[in-house]
C-alpha positions as CSV (number, residue, x, y, z in Angstrom):
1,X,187.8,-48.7,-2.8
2,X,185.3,-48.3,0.3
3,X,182.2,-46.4,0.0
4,X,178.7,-45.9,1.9
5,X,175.7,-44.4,0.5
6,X,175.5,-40.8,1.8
7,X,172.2,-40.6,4.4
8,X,171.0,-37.4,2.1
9,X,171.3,-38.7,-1.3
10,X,174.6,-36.8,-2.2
11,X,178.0,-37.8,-3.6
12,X,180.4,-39.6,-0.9
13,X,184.1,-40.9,-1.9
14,X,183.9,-43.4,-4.6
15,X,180.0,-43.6,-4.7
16,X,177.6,-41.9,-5.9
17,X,173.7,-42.7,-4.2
18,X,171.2,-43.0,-6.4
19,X,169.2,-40.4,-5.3
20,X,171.4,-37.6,-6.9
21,X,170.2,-38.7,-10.3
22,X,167.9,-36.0,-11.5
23,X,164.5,-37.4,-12.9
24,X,164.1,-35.8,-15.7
25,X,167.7,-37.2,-16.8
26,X,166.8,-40.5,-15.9
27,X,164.2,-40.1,-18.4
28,X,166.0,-38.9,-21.0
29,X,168.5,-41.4,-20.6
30,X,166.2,-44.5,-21.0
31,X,164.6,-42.7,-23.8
32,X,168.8,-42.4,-25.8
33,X,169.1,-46.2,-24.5
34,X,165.5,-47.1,-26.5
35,X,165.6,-45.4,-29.2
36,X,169.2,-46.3,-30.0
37,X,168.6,-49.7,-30.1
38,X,165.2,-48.9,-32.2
39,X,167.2,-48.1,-34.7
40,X,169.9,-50.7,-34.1
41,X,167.0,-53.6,-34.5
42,X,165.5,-51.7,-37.3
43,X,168.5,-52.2,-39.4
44,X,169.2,-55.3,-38.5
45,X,166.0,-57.1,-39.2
46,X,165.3,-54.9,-42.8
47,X,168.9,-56.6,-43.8
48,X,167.9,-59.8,-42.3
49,X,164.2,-59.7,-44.2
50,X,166.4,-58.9,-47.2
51,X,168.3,-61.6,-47.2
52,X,165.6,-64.0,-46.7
53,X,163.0,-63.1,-49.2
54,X,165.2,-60.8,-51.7
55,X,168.7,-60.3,-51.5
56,X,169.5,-63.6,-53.0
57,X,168.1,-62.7,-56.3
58,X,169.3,-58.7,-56.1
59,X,172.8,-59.2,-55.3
60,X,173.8,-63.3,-55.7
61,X,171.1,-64.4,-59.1
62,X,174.1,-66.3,-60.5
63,X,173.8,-69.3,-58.2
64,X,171.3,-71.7,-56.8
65,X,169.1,-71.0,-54.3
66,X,170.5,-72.6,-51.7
67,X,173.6,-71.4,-52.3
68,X,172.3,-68.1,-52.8
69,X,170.8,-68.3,-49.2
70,X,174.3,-69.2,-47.8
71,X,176.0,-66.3,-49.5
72,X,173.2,-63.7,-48.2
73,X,174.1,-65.0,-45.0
74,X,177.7,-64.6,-45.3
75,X,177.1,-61.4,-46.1
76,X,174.9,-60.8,-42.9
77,X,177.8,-62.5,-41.1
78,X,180.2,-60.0,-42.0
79,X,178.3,-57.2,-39.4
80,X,178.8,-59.6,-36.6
81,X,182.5,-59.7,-37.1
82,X,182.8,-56.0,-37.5
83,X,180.9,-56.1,-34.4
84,X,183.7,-56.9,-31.9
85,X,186.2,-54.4,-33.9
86,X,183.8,-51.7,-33.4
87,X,183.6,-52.7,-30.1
88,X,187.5,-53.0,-29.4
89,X,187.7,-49.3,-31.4
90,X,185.2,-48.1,-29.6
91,X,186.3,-49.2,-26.0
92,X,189.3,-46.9,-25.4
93,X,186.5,-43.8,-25.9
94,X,183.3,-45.3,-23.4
95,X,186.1,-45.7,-20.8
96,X,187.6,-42.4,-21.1
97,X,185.2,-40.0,-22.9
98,X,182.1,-41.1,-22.0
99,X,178.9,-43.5,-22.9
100,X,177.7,-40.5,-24.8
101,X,179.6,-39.8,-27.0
102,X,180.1,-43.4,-28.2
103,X,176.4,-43.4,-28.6
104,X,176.0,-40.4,-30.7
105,X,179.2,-42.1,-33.1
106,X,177.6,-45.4,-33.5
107,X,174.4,-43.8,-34.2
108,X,176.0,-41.8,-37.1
109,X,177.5,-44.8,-38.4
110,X,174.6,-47.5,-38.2
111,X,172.2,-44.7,-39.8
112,X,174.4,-43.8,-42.9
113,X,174.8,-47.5,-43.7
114,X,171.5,-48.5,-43.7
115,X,170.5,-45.3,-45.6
116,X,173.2,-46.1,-48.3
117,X,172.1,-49.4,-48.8
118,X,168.6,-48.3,-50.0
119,X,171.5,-46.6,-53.1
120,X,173.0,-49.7,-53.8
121,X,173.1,-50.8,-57.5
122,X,172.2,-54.0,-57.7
123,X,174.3,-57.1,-59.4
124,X,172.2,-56.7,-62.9
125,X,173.7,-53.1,-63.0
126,X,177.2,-53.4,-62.1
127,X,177.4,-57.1,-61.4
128,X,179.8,-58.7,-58.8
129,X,180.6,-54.6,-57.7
130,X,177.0,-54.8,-56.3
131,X,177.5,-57.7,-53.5
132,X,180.8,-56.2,-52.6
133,X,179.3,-53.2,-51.9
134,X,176.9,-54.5,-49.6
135,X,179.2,-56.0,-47.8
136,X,181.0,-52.9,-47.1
137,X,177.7,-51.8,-45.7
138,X,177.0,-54.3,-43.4
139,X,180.3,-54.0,-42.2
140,X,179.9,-50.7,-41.6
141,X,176.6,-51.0,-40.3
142,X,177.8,-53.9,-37.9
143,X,181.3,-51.6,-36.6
144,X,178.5,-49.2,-35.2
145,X,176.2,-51.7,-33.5
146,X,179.1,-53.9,-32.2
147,X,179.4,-50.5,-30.1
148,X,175.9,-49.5,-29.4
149,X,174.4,-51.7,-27.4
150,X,177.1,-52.1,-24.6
151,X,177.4,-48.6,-24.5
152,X,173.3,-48.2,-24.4
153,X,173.7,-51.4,-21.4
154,X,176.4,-49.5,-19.6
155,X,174.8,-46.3,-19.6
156,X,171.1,-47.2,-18.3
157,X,172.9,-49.7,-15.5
158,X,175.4,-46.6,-14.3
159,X,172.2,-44.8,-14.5
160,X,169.4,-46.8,-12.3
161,X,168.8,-46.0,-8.9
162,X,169.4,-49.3,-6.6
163,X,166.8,-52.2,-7.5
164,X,165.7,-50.5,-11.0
165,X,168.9,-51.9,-13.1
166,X,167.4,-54.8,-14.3
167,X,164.3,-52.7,-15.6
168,X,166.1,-49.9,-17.0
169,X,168.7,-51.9,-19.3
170,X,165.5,-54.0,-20.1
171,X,164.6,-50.8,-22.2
172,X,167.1,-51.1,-24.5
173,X,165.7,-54.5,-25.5
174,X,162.3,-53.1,-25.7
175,X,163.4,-50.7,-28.3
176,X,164.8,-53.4,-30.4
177,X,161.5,-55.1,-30.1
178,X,159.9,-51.7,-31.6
179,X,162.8,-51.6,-34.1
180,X,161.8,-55.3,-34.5
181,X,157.7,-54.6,-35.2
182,X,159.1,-51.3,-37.4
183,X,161.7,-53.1,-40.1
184,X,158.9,-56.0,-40.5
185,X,156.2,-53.8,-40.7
186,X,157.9,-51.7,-43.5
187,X,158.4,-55.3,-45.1
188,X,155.0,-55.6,-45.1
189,X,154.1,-52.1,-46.8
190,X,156.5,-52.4,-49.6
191,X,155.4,-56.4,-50.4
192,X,152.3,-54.9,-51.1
193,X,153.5,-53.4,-54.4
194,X,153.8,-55.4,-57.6
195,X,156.7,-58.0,-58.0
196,X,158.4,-55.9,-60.4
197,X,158.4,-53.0,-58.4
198,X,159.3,-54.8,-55.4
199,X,162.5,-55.6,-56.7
200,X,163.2,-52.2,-58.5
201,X,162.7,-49.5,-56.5
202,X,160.3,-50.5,-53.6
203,X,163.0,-52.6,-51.3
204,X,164.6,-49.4,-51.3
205,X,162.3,-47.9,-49.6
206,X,162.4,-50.0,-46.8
207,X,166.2,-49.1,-46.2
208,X,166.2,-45.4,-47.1
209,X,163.5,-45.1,-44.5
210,X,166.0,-45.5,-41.4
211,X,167.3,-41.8,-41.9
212,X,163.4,-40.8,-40.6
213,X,164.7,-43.2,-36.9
214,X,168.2,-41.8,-37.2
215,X,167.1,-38.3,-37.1
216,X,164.8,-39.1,-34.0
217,X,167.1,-40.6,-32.1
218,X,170.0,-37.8,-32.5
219,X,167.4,-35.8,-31.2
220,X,166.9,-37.6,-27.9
221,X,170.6,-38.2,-28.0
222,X,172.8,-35.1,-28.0
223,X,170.7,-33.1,-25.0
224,X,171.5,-36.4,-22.4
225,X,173.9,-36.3,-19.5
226,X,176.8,-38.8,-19.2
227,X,176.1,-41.3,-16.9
228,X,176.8,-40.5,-12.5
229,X,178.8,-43.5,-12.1
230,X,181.4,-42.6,-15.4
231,X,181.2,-38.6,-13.8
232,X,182.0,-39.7,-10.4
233,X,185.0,-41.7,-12.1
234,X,186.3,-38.8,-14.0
235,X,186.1,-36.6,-11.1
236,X,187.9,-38.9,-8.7
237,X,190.5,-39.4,-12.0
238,X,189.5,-42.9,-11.4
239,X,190.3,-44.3,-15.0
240,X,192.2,-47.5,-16.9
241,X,195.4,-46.0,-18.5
242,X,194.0,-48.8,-21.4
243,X,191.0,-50.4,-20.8
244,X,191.1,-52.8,-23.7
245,X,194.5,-54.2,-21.8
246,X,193.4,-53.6,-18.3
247,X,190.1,-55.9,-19.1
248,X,192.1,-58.6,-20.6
249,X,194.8,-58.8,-17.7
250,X,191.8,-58.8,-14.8
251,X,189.0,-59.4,-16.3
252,X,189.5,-62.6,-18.3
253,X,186.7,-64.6,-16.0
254,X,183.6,-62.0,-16.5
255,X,185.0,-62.1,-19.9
256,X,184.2,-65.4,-20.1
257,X,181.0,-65.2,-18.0
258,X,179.5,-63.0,-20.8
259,X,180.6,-64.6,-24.0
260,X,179.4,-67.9,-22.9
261,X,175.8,-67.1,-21.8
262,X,175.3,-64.3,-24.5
263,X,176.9,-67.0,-27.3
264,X,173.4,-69.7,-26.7
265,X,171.0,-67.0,-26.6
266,X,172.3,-64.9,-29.4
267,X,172.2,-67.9,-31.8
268,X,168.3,-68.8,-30.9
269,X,168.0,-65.0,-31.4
270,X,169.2,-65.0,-34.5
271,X,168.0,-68.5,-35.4
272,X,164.0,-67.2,-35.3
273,X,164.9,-63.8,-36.6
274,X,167.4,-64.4,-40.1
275,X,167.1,-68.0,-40.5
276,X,163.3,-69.6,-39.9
277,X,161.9,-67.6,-42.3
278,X,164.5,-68.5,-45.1
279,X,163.5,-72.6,-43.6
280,X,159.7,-71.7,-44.2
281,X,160.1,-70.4,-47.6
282,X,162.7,-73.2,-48.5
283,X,161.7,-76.2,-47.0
284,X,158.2,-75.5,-45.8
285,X,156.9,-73.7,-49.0
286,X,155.0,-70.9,-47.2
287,X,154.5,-67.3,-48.9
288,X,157.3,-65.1,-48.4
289,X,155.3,-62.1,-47.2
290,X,154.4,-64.6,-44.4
291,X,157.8,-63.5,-43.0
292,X,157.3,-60.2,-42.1
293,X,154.2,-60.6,-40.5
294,X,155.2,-63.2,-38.5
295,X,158.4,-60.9,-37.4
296,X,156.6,-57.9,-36.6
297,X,154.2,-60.4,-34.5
298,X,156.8,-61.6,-32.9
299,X,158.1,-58.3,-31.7
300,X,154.9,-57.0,-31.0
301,X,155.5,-60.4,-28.0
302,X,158.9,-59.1,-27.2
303,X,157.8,-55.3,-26.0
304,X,156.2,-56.4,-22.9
305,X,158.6,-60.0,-22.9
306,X,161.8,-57.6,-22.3
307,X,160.6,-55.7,-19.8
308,X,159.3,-58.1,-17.7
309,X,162.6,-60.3,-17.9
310,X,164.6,-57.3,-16.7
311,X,161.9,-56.9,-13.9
312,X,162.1,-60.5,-12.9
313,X,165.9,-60.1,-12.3
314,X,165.2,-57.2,-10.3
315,X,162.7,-58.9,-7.9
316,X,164.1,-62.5,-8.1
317,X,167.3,-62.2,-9.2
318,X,169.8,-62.2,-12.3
319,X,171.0,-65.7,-12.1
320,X,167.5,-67.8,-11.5
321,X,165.7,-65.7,-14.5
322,X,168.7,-67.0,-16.4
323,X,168.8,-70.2,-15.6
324,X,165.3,-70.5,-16.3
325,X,165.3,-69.0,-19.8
326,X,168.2,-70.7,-21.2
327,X,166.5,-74.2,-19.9
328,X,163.8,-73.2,-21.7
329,X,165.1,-72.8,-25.1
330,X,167.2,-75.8,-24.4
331,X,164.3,-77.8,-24.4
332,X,161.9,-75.6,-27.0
333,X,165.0,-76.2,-29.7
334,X,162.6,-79.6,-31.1
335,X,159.5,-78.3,-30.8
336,X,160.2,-75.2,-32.6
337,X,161.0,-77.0,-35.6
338,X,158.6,-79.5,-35.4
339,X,155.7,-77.3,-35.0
340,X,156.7,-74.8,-38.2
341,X,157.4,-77.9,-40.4
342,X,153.7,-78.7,-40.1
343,X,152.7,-75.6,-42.3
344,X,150.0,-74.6,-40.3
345,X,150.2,-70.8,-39.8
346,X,148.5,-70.7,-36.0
347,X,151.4,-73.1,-35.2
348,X,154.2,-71.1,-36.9
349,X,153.0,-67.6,-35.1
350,X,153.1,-69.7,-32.1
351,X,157.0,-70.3,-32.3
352,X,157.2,-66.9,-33.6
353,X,156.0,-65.6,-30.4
354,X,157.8,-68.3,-27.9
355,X,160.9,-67.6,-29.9
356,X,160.9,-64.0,-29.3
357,X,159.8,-64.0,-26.0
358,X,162.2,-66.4,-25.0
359,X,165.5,-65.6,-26.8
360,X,165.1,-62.8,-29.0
361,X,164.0,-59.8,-26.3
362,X,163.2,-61.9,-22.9
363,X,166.3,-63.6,-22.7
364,X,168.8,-61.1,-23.5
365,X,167.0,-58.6,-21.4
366,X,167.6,-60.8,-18.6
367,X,170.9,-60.9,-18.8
368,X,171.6,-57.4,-19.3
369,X,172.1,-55.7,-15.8
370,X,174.1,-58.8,-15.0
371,X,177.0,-57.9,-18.1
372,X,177.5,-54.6,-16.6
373,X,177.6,-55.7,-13.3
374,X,180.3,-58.8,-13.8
375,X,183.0,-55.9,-14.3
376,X,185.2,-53.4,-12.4
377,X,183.8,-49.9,-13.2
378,X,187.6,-49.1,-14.7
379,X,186.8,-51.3,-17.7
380,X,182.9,-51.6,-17.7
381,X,182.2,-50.7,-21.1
382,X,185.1,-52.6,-22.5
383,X,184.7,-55.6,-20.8
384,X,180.7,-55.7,-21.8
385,X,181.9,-54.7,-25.0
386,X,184.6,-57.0,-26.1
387,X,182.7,-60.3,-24.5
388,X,179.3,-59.3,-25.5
389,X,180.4,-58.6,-29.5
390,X,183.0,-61.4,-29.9
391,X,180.5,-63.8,-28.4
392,X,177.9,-62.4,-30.9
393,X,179.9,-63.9,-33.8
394,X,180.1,-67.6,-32.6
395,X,176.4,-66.7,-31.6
396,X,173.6,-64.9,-33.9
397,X,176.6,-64.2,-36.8
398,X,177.4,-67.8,-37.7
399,X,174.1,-69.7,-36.7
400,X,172.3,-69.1,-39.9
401,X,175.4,-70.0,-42.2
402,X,175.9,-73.2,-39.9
403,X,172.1,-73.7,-40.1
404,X,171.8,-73.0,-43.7
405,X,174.7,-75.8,-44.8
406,X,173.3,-78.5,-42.1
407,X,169.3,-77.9,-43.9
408,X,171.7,-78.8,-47.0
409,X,173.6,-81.3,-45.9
410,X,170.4,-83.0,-44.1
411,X,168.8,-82.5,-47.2
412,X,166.3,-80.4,-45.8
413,X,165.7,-82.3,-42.1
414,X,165.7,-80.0,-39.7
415,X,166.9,-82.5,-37.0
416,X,170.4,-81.7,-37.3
417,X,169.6,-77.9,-36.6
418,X,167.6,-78.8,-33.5
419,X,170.6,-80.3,-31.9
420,X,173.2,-77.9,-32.4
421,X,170.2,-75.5,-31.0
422,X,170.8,-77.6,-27.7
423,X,174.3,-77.8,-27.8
424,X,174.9,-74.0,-27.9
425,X,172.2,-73.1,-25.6
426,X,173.6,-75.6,-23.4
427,X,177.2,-74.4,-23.3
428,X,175.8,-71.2,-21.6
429,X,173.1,-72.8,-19.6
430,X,176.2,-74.5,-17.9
431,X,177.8,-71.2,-17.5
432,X,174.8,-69.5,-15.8
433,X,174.2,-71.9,-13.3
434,X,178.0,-71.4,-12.5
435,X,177.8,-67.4,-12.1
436,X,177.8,-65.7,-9.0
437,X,174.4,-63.9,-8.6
438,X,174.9,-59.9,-9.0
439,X,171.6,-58.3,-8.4
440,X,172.0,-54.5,-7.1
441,X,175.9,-54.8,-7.1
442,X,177.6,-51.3,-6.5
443,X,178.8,-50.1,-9.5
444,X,181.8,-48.0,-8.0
445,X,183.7,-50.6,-7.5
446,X,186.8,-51.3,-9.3
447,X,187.0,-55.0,-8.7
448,X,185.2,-57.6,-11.0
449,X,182.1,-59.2,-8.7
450,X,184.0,-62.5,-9.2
């Protein structure tokens, strides 16, 4: 397909220029892609808080601590594989119907899981019925956001006018930084009740609470546009007859692109969000409302970390941010653990704040624009989709069961976690520095930009 941008900011043959994207939809579009993922982080961090400060007690008491730990996570695990199968489910429709719709379904689905966890009976109650049911949740909960956030990334990129792409998917990863600073702080609120309390009614709270962000964001949600590149597609009937298949037959080297560079910085992500705090109340013997301070500090770093990362790519370009970022965490992977095994709380904020800069928020943000622009506009949203949500499982849904059992088998030493840290960052450092740069790609085209 050949294209030029139209002199007068109209629609030409297999493009669409920038300017014919109406401001006030712009708007409203990076206000669905935020808020989404507000909500997205939100339940993802009040299930990862959970599992390191309560869950273990709630829904696995029969067991020892550690082990305890490692079953929480398992259960956290189980939304990162549901993540790729909501993705896969979810791929036929952001091809063909639109990245609105899937975001309005996902939304639904994330929402009523979190809120129905806040029900749960809990294993004194109904015993091994309770854990099983919260499993079901997080699978749930984890179908939905396996979808979410490529079709949030998709959207905002189709969306941008010509060097804004990296800035406007950055959004997305600000409002999991909010989501980030919202779940911790509504730790923090309910920690302040009495023990007893905490664990009978008030950790409810904290989940039951998400139906207040789910209502917001279907507000934002069902007045927004789909995006000009997707309406340009359907008009031209420009479409994959399956994209799940058509990605898989011509897009296997974006595929792997994607998987291996999100796979490093997922795990670091996930590493300083789920499983430091469980290594500081294990190992380093800090208090356990520590944890949500430090995360919602943390976030409070991301905001302005995520924004700037996708504004970096913008100016200097996707691959070089990249690089830089995922050499970074490469060599932070000691330090980090060094510096919260000391105990010292200025220290521990301190990683806190690298980590989420770094890998949480400023690193995926970074690599954002570049996921959407890797693929063929036929397949966009499954490509981003598929790679993005089966990479997460090898990434952020494994790396605190695999860090949990090597703290065990190290006998609490965290040098063993350090280096698989490296190794996995490592694996898609190497793939970064082998991608072709993207910046400002057209997203008309129907070829992969490799």
């Amino acid at each position: 397909m050949t294209q030029s941008p139209s002199p007068t900011g109209t629609q030409t043959h297999g493009a669409l220029h920038p300017a014919a994207v109406n401001k006030t939809e712009l708007r409203r579009a990076g206000w669905a892609g935020f808020i989404g993922t507000v909500l997205e982080n939100y339940d993802m961090v009040v299930y990862g808080v959970g599992t390191a400060i309560i869950f273990n007690t709630l829904f696995f008491p029969n067991v020892s601590p550690a082990v305890g730990f490692i079953a929480s996570f398992g259960a956290y695990a189980v939304g990162f594989i549901a993540r790729p199968m909501g993705g896969l489910f979810f791929s036929r429709y952001g091809d063909k119907i639109g990245r609105k719709f899937v975001l309005v379904a996902t939304l639904a689905l994330m929402g009523t899981a979190t809120f129905a966890m806040g029900l749960l009976p809990t294993y004194e109650s109904v015993g091994i019925l309770a854990p099983i049911l919260l499993t079901v949740l997080r699978f749930i909960q984890g179908f939905g956001a396996g979808a979410e956030m490529a079709s949030a990334v998709v959207l905002l990129a189709e969306f941008a006018p010509k060097g804004k792409r990296g800035a406007m998917t950055s959004l997305v990863w600000a409002g999991a930084a909010v989501g980030s600073v919202f779940g911790s702080g509504a730790w923090i609120l309910v920690q302040l009740l009495p023990r007893e309390d905490l664990e009978s009614w008030g950790w409810r709270l904290v989940f039951l609470s998400s139906a207040l962000v789910t209502i917001a964001a279907y507000l934002i949600r069902r007045n927004m546009k789909e995006s000009p590149v997707f309406a340009e597609l359907k008009k031209e009937h420009v479409e994959a007859a399956s994209p799940v298949s058509e990605v898989l037959k011509k897009g296997r080297r974006p595929l792997r692109q994607v998987f291996l560079i999100n796979m490093g910085t997922h795990a670091h992500s996930y590493i300083y969000q789920a499983f430091l705090g469980t290594f500081l109340i294990s190992v380093v013997n800090i208090d356990k409302t520590l944890i949500p301070q430090m995360l919602a500090m943390g976030g409070l770093f991301a905001i302005p970390a995520a924004l700037i990362a996708g504004r970096a790519t913008d100016r200097w370009g996707r691959k070089p941010v990249n690089v830089f970022i995922l050499a970074f965490l490469f060599l932070f992977s000691f330090p980090a653990f060094w510096l919260t095994s000391t105990g010292n709380v200025w220290l521990i904020a301190l990683v806190y704040a690298v980590g989420f800069t770094f890998a949480v928020e400023g690193g995926i943000a970074a690599q954002s624009a570049m996921y959407a622009e890797l693929f063929g506009s036929k397949y966009r949203y499954a490509g981003v989709a598929i790679a993005r949500e089966f990479s997460a499982i090898f990434g952020g849904g494994i790396a605190p069961i695999i860090c949990s059992a090597l703290l065990a088998w190290a006998t609490n030493s965290y040098w063993p976690i350090a280096v698989y840290m490296m190794i996995i960052v490592g694996i898609s450092l190497f793939q970064a520095i082998k991608t072709p740069e993207t910046r400002d790609r057209d997203l008309t085209l129907e070829e992969n930009a490799s």
